[in-house]
BASELO-634516 format. One record per residue: residue number from 1; residue in one letter; x, y, z of N, C-alpha, C, O in turn. Coordinates in steps of 0.1 Angstrom, whole numbers, plus 5000, padded with zeros to 4 digits. Layout:
! BASELO-634516
(pt NUM; 'A'; (X; Y; Z); (X; Y; Z); (X; Y; Z); (X; Y; Z))
...
***
This chain:
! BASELO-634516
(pt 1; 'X'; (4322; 6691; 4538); (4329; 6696; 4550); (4319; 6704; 4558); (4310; 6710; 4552))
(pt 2; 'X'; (4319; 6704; 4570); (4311; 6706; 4581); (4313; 6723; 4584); (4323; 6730; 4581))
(pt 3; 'X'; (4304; 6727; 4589); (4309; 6744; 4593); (4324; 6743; 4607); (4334; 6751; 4611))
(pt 4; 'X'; (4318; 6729; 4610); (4332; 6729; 4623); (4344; 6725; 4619); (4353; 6730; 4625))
(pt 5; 'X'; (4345; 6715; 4606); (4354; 6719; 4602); (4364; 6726; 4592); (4376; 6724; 4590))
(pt 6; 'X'; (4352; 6739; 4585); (4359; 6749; 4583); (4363; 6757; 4593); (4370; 6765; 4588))
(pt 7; 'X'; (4361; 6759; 4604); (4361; 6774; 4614); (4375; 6764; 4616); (4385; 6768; 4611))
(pt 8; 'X'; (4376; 6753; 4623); (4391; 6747; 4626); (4401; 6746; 4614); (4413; 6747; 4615))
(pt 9; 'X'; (4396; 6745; 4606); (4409; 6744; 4596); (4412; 6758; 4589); (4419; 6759; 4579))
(pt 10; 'X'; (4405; 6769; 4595); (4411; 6785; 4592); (4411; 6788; 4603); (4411; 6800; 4603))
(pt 11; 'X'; (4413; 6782; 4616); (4414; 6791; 4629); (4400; 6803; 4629); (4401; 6814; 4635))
(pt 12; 'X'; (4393; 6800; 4625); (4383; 6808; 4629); (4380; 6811; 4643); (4382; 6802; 4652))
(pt 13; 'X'; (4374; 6823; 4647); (4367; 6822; 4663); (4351; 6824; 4662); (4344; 6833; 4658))
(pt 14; 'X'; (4348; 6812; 4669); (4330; 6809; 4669); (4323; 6821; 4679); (4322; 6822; 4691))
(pt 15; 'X'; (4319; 6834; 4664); (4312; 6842; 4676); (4296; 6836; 4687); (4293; 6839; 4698))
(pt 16; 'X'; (4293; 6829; 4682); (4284; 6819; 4687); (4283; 6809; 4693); (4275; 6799; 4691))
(pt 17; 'X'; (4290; 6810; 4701); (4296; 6793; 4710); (4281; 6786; 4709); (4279; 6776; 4703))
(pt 18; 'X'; (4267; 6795; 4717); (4256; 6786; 4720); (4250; 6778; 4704); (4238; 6774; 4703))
(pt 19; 'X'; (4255; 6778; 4698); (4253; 6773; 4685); (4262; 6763; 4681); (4273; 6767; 4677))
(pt 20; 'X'; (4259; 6754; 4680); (4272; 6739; 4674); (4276; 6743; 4662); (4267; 6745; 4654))
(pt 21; 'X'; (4289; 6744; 4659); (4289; 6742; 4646); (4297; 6729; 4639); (4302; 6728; 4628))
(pt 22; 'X'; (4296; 6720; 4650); (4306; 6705; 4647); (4287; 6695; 4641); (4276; 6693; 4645))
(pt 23; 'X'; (4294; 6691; 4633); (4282; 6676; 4627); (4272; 6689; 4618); (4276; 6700; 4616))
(pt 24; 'X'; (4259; 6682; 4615); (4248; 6687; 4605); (4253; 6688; 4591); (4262; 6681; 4588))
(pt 25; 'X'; (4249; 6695; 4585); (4249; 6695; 4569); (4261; 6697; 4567); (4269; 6701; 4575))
(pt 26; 'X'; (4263; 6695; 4552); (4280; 6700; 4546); (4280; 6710; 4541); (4269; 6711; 4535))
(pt 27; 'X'; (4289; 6723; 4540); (4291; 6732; 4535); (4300; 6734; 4523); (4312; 6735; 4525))
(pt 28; 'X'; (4297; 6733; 4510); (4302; 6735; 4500); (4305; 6751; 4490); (4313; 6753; 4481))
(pt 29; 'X'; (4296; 6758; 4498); (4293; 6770; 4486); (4298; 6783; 4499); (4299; 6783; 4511))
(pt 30; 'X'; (4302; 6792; 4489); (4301; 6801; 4497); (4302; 6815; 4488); (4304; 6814; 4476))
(pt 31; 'X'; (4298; 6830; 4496); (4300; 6836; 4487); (4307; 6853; 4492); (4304; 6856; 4503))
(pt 32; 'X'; (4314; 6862; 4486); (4319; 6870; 4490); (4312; 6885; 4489); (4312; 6889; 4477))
(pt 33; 'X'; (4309; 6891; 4494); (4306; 6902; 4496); (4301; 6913; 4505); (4296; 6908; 4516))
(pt 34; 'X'; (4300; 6926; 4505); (4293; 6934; 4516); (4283; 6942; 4509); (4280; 6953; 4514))
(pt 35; 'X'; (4277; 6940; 4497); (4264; 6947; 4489); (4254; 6935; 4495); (4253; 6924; 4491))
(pt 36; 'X'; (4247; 6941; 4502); (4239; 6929; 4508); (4223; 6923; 4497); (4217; 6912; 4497))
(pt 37; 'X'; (4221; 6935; 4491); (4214; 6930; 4476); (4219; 6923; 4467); (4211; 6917; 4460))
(pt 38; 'X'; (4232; 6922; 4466); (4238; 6915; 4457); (4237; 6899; 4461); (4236; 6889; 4454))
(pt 39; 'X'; (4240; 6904; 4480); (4244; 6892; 4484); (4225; 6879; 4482); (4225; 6866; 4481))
(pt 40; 'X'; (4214; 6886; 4483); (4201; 6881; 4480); (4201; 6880; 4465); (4196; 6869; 4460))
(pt 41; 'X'; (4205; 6888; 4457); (4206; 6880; 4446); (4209; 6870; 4445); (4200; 6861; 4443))
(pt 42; 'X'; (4222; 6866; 4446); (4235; 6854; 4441); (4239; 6845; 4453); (4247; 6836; 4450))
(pt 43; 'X'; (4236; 6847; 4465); (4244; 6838; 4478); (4241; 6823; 4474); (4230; 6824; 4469))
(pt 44; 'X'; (4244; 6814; 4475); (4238; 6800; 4474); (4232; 6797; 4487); (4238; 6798; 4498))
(pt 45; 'X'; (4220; 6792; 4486); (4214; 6789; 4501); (4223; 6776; 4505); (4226; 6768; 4497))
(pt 46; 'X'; (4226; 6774; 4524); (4233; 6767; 4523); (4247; 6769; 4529); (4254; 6764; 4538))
(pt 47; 'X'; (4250; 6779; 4521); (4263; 6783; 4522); (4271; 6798; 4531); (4264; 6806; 4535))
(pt 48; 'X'; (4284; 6800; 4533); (4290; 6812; 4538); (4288; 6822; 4534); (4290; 6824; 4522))
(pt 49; 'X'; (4286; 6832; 4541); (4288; 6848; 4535); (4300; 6852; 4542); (4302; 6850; 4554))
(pt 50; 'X'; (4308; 6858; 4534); (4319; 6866; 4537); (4320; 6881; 4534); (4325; 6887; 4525))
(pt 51; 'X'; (4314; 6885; 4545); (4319; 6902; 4546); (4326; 6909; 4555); (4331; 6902; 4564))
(pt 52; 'X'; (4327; 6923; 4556); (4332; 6932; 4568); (4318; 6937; 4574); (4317; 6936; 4586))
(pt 53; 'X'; (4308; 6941; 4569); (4296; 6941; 4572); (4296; 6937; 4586); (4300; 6925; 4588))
(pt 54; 'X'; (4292; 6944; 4598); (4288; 6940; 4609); (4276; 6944; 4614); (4274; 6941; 4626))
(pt 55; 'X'; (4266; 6949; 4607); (4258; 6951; 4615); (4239; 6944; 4612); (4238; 6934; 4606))
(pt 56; 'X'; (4228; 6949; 4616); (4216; 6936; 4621); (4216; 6933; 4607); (4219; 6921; 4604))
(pt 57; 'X'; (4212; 6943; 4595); (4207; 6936; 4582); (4216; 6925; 4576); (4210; 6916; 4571))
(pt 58; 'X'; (4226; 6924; 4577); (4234; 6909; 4575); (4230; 6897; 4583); (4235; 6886; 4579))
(pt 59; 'X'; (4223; 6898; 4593); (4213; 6886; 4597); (4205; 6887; 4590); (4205; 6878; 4582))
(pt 60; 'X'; (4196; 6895; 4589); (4183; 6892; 4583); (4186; 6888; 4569); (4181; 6878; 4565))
(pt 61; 'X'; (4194; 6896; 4561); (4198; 6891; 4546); (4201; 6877; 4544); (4196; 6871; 4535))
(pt 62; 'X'; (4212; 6871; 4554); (4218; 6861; 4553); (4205; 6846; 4560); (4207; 6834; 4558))
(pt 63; 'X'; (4195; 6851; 4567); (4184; 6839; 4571); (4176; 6842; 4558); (4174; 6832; 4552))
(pt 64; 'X'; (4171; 6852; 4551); (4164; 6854; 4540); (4169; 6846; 4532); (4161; 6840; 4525))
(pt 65; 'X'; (4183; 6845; 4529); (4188; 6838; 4518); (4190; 6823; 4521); (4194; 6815; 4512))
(pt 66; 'X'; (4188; 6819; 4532); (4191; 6806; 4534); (4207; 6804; 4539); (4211; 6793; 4540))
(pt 67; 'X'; (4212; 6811; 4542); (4228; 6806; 4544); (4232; 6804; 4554); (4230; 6812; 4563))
(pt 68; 'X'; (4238; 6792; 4557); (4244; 6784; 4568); (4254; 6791; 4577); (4257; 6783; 4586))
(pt 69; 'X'; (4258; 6800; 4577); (4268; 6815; 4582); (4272; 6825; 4577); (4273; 6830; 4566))
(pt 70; 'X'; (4275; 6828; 4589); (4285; 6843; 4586); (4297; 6846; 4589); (4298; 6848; 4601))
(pt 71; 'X'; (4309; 6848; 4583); (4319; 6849; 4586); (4328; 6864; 4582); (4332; 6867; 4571))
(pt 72; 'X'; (4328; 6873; 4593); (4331; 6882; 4590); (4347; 6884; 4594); (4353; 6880; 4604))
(pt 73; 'X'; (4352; 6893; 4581); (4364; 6890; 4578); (4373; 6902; 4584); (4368; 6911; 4590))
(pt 74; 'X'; (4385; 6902; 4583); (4396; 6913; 4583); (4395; 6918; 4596); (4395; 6930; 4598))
(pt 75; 'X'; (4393; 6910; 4605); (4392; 6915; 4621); (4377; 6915; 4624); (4374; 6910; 4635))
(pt 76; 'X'; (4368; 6919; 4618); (4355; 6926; 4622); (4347; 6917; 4626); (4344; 6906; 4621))
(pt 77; 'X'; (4340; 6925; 4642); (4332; 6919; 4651); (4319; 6925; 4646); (4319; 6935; 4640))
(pt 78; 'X'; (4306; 6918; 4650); (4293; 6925; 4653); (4291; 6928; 4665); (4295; 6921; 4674))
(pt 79; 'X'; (4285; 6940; 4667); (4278; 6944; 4685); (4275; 6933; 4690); (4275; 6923; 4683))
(pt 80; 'X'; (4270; 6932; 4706); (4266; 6925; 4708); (4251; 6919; 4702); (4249; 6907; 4701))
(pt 81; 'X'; (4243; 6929; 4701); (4226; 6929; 4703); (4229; 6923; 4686); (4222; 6913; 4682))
(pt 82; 'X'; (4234; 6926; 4680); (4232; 6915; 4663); (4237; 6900; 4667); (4230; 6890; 4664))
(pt 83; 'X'; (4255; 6899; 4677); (4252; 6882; 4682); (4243; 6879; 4685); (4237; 6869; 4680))
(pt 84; 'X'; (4237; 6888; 4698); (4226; 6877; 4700); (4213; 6875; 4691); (4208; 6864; 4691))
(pt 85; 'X'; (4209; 6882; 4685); (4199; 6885; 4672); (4203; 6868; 4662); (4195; 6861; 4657))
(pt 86; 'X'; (4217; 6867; 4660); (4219; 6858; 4654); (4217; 6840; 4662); (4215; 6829; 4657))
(pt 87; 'X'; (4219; 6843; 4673); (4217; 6834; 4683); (4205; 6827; 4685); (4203; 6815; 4687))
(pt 88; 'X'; (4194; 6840; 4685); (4180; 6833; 4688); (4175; 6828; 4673); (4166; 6820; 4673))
(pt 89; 'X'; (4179; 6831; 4660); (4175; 6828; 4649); (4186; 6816; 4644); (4187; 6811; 4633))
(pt 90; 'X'; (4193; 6812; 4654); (4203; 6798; 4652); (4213; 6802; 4641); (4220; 6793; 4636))
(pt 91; 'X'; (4216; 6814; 4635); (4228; 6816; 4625); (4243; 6819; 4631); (4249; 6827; 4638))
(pt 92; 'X'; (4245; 6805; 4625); (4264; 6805; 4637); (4273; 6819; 4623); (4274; 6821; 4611))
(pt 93; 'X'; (4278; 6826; 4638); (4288; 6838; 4634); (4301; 6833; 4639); (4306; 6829; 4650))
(pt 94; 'X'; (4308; 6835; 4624); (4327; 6835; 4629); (4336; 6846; 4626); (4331; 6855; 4619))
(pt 95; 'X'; (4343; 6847; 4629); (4356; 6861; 4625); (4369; 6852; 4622); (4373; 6841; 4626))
(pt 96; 'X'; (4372; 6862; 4612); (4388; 6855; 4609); (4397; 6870; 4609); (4390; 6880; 4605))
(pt 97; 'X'; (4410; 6872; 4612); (4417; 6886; 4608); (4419; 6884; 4596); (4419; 6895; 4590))
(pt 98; 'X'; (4420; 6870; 4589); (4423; 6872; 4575); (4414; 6879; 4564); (4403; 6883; 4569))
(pt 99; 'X'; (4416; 6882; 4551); (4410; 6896; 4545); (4404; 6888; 4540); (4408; 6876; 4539))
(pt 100; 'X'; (4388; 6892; 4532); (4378; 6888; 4525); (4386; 6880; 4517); (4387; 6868; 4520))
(pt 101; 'X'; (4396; 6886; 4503); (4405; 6878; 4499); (4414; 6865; 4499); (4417; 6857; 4490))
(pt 102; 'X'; (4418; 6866; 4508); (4426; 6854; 4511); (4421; 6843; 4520); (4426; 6831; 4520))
(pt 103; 'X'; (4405; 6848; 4533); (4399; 6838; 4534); (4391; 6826; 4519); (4391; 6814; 4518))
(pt 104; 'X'; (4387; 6838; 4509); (4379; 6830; 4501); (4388; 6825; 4492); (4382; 6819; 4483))
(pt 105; 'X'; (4398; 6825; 4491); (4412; 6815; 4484); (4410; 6806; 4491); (4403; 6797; 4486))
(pt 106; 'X'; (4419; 6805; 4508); (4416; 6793; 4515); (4406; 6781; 4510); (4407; 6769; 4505))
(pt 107; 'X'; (4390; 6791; 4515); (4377; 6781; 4512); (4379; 6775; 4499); (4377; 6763; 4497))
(pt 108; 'X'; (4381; 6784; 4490); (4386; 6775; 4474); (4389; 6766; 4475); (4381; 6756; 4474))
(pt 109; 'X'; (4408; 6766; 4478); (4416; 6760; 4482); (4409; 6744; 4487); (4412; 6733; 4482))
(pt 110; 'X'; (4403; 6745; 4496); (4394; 6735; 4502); (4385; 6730; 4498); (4379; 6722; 4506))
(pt 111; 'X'; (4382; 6730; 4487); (4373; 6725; 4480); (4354; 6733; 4476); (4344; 6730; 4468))
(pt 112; 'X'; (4357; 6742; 4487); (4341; 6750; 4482); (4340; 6764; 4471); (4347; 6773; 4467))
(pt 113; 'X'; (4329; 6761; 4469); (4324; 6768; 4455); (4319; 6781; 4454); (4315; 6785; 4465))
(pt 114; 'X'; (4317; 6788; 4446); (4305; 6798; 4443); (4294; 6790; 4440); (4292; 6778; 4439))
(pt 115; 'X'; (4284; 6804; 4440); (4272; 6801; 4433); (4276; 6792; 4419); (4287; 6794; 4413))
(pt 116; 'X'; (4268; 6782; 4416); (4267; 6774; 4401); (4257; 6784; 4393); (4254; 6781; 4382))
***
């Protein structure tokens, strides 16, 4: 499954319009948290991070770790100067109102994984 069509089939909002997120690689993995050490431990490169976390070190954590986005949860926006931060380094940002929780049921639900 594509990043475009997870953001459509959870109603996500693409904080990143200048960034495609329809076609390229498949997204299978994903992982939940806002300990962003934790998140460099264990994220699967590749895959979503899901936090409330808005601010710059969740770019940098989440390109360090390899991961294909960011999807911040329970309403929560980043400033602007972190979109664009994530823009020139090509990491597509989405929001959902739904809660860390019940997004990463969904993604379940849908067939994506944790870390193996």
């Amino acid at each position: 499954m594509t990043l475009g069509d997870i953001a459509a089939a959870l109603d996500m909002e693409i904080l990143t319009p200048e960034l495609s997120v329809n076609g390229g690689a498949e997204v299978g993995r994903a992982h939940a948290s806002d300990l962003l050490s934790e998140v460099l431990a264990n994220a699967p490169s590749g895959g979503l991070l899901l936090t409330i976390q808005v601010h710059m070190n969740v770019i940098a954590v989440a390109l360090h770790a390899g991961l294909a986005a960011v999807v911040f949860t329970s309403g929560a926006r980043p400033e602007e100067g972190v979109r664009v931060r994530a823009v020139k380094e090509g990491l597509p940002l989405l929001s959902t109102p739904e809660t860390t929780f019940d997004t990463a049921g969904k993604l379940y639900a849908m067939g994506l994984r944790g870390r193996l």
